[in-house]
Backbone as a printed PyTorch tensor [residue, N CA C, xyz], in Angstrom:
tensor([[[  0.1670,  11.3110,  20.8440],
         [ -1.1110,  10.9770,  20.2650],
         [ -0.9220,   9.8970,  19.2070]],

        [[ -1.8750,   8.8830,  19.4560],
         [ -1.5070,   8.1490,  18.1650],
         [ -2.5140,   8.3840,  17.1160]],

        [[ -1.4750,   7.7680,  15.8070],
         [ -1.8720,   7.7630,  14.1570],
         [ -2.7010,   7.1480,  14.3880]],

        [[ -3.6760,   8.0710,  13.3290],
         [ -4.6800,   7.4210,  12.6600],
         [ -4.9480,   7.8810,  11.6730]],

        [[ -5.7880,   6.8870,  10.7470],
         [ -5.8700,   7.4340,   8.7840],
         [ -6.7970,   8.5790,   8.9640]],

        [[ -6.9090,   9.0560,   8.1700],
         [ -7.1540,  10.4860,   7.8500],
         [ -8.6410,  10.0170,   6.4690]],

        [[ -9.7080,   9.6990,   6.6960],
         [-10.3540,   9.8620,   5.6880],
         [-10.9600,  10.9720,   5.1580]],

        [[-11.6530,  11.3730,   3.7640],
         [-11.4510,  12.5190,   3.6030],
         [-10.6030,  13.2560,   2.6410]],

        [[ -9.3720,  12.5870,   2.7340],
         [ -8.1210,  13.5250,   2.0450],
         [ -8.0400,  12.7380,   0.8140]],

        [[ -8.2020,  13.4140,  -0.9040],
         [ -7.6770,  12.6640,  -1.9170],
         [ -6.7290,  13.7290,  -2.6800]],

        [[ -6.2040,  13.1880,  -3.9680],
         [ -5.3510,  14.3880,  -4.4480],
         [ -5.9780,  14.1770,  -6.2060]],

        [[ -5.8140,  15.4810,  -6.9270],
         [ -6.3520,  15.2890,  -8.4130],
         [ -5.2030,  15.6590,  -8.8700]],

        [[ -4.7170,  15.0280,  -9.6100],
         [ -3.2420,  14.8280, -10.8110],
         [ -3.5320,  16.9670, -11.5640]],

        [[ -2.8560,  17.4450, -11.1090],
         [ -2.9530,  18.8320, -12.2080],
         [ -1.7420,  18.3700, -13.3160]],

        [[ -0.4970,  18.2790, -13.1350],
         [  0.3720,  17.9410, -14.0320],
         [  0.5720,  16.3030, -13.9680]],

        [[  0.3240,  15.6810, -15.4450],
         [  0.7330,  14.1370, -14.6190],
         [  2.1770,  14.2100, -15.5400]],

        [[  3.0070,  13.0450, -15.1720],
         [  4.5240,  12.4390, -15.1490],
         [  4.8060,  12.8270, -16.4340]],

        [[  6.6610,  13.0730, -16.5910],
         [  6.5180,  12.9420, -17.7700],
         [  7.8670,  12.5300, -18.0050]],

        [[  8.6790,  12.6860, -18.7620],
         [ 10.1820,  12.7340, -19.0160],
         [ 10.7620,  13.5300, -18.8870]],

        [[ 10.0350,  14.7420, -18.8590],
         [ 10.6290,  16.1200, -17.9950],
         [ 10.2300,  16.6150, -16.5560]],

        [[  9.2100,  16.0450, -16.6710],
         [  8.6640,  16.7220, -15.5160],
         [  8.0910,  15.9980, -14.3960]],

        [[  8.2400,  16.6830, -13.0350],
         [  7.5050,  15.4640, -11.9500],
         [  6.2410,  15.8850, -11.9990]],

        [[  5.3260,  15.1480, -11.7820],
         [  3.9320,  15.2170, -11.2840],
         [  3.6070,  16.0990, -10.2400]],

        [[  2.3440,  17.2420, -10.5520],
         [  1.7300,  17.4040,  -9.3340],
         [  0.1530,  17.3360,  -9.3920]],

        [[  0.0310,  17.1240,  -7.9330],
         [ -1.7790,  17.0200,  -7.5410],
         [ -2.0400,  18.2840,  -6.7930]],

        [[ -2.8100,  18.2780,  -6.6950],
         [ -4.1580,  19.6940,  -5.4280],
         [ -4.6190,  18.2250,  -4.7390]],

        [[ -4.3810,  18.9350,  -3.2680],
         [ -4.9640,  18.1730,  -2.0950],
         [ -6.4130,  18.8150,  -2.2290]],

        [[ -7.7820,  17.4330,  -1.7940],
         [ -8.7210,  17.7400,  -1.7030],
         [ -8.8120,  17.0100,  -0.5290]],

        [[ -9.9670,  18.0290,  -0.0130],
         [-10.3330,  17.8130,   1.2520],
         [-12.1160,  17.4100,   1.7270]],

        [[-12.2560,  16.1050,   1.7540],
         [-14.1580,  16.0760,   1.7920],
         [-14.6460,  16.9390,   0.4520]],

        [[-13.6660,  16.3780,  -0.6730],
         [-14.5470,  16.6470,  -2.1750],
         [-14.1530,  17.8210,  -2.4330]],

        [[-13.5110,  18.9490,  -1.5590],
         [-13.4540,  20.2040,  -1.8680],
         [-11.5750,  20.6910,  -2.1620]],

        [[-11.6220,  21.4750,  -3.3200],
         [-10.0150,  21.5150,  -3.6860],
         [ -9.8570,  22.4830,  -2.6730]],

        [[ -8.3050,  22.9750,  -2.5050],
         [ -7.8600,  23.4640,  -1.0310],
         [ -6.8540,  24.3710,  -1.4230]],

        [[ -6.4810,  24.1330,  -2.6990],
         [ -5.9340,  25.2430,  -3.9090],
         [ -4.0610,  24.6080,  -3.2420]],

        [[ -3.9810,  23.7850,  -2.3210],
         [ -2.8120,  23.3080,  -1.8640],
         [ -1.7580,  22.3740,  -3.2880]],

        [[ -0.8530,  22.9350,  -3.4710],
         [ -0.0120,  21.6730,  -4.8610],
         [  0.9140,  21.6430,  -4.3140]],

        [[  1.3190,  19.9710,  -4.1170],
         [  1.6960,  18.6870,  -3.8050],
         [  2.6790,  18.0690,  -5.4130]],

        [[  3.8800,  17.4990,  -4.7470],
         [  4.6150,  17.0430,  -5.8620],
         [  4.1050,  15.5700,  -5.9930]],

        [[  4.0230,  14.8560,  -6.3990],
         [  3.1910,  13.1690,  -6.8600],
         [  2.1690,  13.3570,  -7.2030]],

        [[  1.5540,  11.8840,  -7.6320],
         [  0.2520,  11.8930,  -8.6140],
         [ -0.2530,  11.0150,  -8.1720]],

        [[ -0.2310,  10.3940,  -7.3950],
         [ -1.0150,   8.9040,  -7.0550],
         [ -0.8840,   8.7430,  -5.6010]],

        [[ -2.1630,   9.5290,  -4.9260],
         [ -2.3960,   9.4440,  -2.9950],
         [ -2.2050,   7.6890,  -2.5560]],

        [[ -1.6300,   7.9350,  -1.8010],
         [ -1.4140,   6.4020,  -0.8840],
         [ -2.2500,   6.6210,  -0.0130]],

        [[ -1.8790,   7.2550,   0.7320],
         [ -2.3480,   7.5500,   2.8680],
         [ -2.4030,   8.6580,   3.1590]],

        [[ -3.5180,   9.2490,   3.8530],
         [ -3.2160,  10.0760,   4.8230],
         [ -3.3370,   9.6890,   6.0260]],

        [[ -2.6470,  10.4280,   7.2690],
         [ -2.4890,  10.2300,   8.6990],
         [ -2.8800,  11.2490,   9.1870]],

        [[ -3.5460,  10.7300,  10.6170],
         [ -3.4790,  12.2800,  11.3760],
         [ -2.7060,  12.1080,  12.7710]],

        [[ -2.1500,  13.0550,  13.1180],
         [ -1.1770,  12.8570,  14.1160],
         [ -0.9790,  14.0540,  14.7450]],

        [[ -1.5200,  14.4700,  15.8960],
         [ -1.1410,  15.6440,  16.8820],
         [ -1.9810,  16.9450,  15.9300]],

        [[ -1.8770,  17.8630,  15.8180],
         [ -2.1230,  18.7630,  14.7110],
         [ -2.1620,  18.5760,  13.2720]],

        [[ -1.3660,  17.8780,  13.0050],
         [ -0.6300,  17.4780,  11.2220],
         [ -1.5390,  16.2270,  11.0420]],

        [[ -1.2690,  16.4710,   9.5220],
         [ -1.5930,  15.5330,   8.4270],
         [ -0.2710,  14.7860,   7.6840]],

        [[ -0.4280,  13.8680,   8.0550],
         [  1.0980,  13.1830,   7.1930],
         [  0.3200,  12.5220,   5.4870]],

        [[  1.4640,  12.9760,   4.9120],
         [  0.6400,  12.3650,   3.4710],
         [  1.4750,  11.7570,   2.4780]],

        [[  1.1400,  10.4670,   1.7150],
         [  2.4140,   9.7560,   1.3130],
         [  1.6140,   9.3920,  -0.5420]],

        [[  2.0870,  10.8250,  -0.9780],
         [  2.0330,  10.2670,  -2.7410],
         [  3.2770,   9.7580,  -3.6080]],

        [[  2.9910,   8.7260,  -4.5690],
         [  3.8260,   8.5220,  -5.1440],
         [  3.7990,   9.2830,  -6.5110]],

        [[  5.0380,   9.0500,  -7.5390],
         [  5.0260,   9.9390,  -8.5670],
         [  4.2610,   9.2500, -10.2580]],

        [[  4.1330,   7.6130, -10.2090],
         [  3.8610,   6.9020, -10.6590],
         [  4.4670,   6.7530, -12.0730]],

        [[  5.4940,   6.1790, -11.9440],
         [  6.7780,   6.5190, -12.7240],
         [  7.2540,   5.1250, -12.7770]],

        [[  7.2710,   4.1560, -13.8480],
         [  7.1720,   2.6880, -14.0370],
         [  8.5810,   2.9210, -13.5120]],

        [[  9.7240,   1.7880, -12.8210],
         [ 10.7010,   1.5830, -12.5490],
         [ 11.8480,   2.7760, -11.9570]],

        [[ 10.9490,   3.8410, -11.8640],
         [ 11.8280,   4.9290, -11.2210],
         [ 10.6480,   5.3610, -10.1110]],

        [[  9.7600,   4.9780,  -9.5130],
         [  9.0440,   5.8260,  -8.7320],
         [  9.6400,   6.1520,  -7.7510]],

        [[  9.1260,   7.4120,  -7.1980],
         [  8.9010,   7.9480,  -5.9140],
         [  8.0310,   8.4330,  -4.8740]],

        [[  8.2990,   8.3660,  -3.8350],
         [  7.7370,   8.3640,  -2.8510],
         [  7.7830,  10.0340,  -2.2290]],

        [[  6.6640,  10.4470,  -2.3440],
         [  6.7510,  11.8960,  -1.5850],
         [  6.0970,  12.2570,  -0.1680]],

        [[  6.7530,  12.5430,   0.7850],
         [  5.9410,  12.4130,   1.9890],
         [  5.8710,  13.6420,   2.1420]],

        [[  5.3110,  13.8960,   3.1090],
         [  4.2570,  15.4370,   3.5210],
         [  4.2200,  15.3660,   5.0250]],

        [[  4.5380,  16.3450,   5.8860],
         [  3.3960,  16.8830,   6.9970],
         [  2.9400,  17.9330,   7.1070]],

        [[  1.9560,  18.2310,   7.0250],
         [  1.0900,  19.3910,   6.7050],
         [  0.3530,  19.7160,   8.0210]],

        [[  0.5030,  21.3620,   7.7300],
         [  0.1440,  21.5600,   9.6000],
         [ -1.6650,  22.2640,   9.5920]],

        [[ -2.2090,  22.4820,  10.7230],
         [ -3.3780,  23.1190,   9.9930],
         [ -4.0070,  23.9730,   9.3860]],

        [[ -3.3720,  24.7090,   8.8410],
         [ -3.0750,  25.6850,   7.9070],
         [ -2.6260,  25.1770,   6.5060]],

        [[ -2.3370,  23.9680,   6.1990],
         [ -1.9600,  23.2800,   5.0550],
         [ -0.6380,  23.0300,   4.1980]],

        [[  0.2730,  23.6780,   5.8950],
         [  1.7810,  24.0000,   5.0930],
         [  2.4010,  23.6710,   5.2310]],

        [[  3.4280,  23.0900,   4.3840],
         [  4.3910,  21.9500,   4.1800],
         [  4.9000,  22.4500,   5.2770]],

        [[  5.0940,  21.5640,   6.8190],
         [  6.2230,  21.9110,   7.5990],
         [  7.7790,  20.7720,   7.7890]],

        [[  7.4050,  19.5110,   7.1810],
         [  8.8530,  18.9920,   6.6390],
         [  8.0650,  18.2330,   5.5310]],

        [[  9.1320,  17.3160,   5.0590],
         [  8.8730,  16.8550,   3.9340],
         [  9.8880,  15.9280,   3.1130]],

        [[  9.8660,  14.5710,   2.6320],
         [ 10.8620,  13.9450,   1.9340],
         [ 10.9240,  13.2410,   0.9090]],

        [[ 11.8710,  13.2100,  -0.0440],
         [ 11.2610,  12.3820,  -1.2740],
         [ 12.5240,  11.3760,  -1.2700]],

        [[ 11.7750,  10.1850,  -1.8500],
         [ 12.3580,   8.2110,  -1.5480],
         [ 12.6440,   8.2110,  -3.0490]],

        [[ 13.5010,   8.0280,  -3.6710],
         [ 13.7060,   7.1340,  -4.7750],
         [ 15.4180,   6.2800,  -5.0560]],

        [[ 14.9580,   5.5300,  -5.5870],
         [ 16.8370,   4.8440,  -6.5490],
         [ 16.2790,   4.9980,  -7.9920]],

        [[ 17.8240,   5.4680,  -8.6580],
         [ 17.3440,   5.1460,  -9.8610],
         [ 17.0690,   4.0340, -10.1250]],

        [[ 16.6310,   3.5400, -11.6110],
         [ 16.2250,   2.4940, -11.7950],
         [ 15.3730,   1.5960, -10.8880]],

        [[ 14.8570,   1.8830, -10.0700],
         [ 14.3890,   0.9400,  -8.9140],
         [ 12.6700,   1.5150,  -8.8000]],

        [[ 12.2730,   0.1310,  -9.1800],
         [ 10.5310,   0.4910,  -8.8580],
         [ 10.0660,   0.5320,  -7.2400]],

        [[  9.8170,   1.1320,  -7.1830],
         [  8.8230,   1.2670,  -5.5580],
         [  7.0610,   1.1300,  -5.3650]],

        [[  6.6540,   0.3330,  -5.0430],
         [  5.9360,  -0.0130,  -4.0370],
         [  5.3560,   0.2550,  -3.2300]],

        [[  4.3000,   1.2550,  -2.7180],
         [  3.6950,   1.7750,  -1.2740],
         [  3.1430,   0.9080,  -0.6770]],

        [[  3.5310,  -0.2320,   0.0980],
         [  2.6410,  -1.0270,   0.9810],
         [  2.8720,  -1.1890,   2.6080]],

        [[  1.7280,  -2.1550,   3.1370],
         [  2.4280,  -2.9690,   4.2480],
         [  2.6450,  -1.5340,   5.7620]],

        [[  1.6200,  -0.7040,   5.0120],
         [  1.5890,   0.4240,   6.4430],
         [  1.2580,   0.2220,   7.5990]],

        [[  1.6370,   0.1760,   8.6000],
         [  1.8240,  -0.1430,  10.1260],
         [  1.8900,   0.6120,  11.2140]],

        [[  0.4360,   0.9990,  11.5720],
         [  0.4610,   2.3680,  12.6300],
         [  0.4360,   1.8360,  14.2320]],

        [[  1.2700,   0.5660,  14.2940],
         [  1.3410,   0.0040,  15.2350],
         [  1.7800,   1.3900,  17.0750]],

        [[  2.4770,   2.1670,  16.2960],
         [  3.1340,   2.9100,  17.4730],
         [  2.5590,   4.4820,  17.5360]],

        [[  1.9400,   4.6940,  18.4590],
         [  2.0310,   6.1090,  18.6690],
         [  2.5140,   7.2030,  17.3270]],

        [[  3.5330,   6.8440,  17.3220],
         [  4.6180,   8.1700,  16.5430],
         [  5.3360,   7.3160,  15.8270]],

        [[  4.8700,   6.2950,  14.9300],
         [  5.9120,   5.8960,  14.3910],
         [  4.8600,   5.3400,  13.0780]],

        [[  5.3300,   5.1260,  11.9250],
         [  4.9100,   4.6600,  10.9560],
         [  5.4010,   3.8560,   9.8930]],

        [[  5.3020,   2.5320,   9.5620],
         [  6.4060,   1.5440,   8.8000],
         [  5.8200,   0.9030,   7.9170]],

        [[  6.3100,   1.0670,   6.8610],
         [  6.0540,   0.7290,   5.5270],
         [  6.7380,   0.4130,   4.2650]],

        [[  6.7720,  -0.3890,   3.1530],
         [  7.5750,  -0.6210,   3.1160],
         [  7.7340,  -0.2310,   1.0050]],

        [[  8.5060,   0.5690,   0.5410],
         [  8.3700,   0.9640,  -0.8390],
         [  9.7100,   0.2690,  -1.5910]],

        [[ 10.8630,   0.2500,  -1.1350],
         [ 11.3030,  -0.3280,  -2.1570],
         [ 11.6280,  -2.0170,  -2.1120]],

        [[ 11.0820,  -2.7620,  -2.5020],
         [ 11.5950,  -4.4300,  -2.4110],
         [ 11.8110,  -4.5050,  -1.4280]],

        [[ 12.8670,  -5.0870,  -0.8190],
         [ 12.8960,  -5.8650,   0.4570],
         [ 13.3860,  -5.0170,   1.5640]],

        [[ 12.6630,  -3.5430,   1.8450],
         [ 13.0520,  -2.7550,   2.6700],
         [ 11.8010,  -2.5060,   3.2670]],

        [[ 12.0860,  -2.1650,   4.5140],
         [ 11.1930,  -2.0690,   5.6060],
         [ 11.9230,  -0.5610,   6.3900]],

        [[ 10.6150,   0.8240,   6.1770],
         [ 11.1870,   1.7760,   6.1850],
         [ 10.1590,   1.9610,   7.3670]],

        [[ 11.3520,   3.0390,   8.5850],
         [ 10.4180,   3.3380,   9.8340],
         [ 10.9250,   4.8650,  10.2410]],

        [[  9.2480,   5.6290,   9.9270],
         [  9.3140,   7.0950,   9.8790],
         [  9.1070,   7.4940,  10.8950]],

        [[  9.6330,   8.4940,  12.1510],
         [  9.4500,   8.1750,  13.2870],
         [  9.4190,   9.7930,  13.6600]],

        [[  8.1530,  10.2280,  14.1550],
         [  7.5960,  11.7250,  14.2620],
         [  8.0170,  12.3430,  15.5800]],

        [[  8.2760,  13.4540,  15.7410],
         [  8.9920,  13.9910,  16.7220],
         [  7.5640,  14.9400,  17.4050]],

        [[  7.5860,  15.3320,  18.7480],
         [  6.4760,  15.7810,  19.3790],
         [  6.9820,  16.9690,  19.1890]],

        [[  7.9780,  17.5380,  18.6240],
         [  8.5730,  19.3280,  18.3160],
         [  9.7530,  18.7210,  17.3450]],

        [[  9.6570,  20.1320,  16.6480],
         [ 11.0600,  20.0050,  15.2490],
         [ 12.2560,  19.9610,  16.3590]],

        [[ 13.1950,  18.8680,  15.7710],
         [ 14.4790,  18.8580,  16.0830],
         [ 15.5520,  19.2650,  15.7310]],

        [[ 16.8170,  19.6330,  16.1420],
         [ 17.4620,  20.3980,  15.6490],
         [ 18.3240,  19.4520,  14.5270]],

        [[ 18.5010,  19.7320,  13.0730],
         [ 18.8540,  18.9340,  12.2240],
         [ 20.1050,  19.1700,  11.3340]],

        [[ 21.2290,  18.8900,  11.0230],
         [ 22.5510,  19.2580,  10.3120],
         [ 21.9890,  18.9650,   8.9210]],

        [[ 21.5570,  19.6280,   7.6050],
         [ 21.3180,  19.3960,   6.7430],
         [ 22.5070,  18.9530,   5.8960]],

        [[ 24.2100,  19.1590,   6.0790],
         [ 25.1960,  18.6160,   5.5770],
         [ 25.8120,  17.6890,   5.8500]],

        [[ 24.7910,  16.7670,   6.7290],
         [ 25.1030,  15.0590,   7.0390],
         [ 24.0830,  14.5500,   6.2790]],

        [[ 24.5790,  13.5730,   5.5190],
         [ 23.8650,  12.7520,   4.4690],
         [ 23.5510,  11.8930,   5.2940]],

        [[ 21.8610,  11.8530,   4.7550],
         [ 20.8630,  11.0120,   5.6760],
         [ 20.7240,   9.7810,   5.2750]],

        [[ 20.0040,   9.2630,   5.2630],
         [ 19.5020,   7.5740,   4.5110],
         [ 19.7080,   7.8330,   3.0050]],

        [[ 20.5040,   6.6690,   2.8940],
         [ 20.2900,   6.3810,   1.0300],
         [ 18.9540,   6.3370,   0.5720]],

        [[ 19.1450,   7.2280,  -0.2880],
         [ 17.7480,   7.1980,  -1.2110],
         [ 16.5970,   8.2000,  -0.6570]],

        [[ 17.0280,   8.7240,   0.1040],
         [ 16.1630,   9.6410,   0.5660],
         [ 16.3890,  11.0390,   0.6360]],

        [[ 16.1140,  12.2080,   0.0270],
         [ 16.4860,  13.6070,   0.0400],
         [ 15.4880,  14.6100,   0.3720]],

        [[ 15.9040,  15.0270,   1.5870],
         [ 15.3060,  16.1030,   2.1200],
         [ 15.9950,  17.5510,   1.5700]],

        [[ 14.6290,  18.6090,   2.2860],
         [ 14.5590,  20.3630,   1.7520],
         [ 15.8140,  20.4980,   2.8840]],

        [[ 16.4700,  21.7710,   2.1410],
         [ 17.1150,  22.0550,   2.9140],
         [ 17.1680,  22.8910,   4.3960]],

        [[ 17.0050,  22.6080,   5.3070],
         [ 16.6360,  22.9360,   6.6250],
         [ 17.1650,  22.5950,   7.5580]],

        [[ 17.3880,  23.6280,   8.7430],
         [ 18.2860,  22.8370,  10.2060],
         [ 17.2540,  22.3390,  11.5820]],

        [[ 16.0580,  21.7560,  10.8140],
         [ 14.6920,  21.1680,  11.7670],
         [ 14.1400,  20.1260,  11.1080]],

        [[ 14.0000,  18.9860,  11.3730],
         [ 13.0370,  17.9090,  11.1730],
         [ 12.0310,  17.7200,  12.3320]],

        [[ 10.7540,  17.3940,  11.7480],
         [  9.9780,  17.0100,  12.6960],
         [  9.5100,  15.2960,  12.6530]],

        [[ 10.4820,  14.2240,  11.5110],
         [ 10.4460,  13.0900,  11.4110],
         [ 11.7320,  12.9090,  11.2170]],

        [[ 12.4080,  11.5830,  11.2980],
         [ 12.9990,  10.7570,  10.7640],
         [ 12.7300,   9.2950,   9.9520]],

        [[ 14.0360,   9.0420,   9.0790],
         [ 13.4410,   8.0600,   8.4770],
         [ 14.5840,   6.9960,   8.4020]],

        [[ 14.2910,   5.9480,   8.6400],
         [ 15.1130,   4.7210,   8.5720],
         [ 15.2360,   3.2880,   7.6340]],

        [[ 15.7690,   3.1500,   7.2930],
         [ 15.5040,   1.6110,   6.2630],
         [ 16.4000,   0.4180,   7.2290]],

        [[ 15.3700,  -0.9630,   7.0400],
         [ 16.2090,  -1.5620,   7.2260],
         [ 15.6920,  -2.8880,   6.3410]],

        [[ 17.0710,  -3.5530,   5.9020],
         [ 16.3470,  -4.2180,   4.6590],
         [ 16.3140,  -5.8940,   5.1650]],

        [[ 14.7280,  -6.2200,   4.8960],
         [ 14.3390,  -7.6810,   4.8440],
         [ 15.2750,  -8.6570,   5.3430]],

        [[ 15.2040,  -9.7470,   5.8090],
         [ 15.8720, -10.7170,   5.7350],
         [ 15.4110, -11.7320,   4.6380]],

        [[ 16.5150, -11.9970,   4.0270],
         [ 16.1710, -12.8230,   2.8470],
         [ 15.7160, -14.2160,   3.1960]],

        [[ 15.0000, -14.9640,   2.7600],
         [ 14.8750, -16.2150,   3.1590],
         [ 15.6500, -17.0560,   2.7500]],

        [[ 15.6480, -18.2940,   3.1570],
         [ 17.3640, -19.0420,   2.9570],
         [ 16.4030, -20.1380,   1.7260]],

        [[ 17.5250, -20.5910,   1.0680],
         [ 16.8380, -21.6270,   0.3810],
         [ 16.1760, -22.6420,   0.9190]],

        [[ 16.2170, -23.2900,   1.2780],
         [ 15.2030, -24.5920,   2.2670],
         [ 13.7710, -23.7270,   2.2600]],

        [[ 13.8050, -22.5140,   2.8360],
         [ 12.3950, -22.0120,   3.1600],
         [ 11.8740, -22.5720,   1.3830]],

        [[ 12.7390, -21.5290,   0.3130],
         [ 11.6690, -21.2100,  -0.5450],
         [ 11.6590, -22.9450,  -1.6280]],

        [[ 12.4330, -23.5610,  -1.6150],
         [ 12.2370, -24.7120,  -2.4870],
         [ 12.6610, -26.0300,  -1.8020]],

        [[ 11.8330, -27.0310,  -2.0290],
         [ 12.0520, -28.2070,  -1.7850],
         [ 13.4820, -28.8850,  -2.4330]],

        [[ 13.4030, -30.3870,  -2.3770],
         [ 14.5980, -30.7160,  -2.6580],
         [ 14.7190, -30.7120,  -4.1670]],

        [[ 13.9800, -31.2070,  -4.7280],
         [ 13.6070, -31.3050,  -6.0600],
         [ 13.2480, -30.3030,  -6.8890]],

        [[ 13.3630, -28.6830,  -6.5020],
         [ 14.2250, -27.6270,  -6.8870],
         [ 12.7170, -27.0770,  -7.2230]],

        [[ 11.2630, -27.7220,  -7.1330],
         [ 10.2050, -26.7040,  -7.0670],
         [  9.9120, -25.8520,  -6.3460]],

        [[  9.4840, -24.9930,  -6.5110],
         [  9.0100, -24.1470,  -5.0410],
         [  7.9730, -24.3990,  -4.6350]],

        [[  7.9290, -24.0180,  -3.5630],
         [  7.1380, -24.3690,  -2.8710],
         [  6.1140, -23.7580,  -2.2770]]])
């Protein structure tokens, strides 16, 4: 089945950010709270896909953010789930791309281009193989996504400046 946005779905900050603490929201649903708490503070997207709701908040955290993803089944319950960060490294939610069926690409930190790729049943998963940098999943032997980075190609100089060293 393919993605599509999910209108409808927002989230209200109950705890916002702090130096101790991560952020959480209550998923609302068509205006109505759902009593559901969610780690981030700031809704990007929702998706809908097969049964599930995929949902992508960030934590809104100047130069350390993160990225919290969600699939939520219809019943409202976290059935996987992953959180994106580097230290020091600001992230970005843009550039979402529901070009594929089951696949979703977008891109949060700088010059990375990340592709989340949904499984039609949980797969069987080794939680003591370290997955993608920067990315940490619950501990579990089932995913029902994967996630991939692959980073930008830089542009060469000629693209970005003329000879005379302006840009262009």
């Amino acid at each position: 089945m393919k993605l599509t946005h999910a209108p409808g779905y927002s989230t209200r900050v109950i705890t916002p950010p702090t130096s101790e603490l991560a952020p959480t929201s209550e998923l609302i649903i068509e205006g109505k709270p759902t009593g559901r708490i969610l780690g981030g503070a700031v809704f990007e997207a929702a998706l809908n896909w097969n049964d599930y709701v995929l949902l992508f908040l960030t934590d809104d955290v100047p130069f350390e953010d993160t990225l919290n993803i969600y699939v939520l089944d219809e019943n409202l319950e976290v059935v996987d789930s992953a959180r994106m960060f580097y230290i020091y490294s600001t992230g970005v939610f843009s550039a979402l791309d529901l070009t594929e069926s089951n696949t979703v690409r977008f891109r949060f930190f700088g010059g990375t281009l990340w592709t989340l790729k949904l499984f039609p049943e949980k797969k069987f998963a080794l939680p003591i193989i370290s997955g993608t940098l920067g990315v940490s999943r619950p501990f579990t032997f089932f995913r029902l996504f994967q996630l991939q980075s692959r980073p930008l190609p830089e542009p060469s100089q000629s693209e970005n400046y003329d000879y005379t060293g302006i840009s262009s």
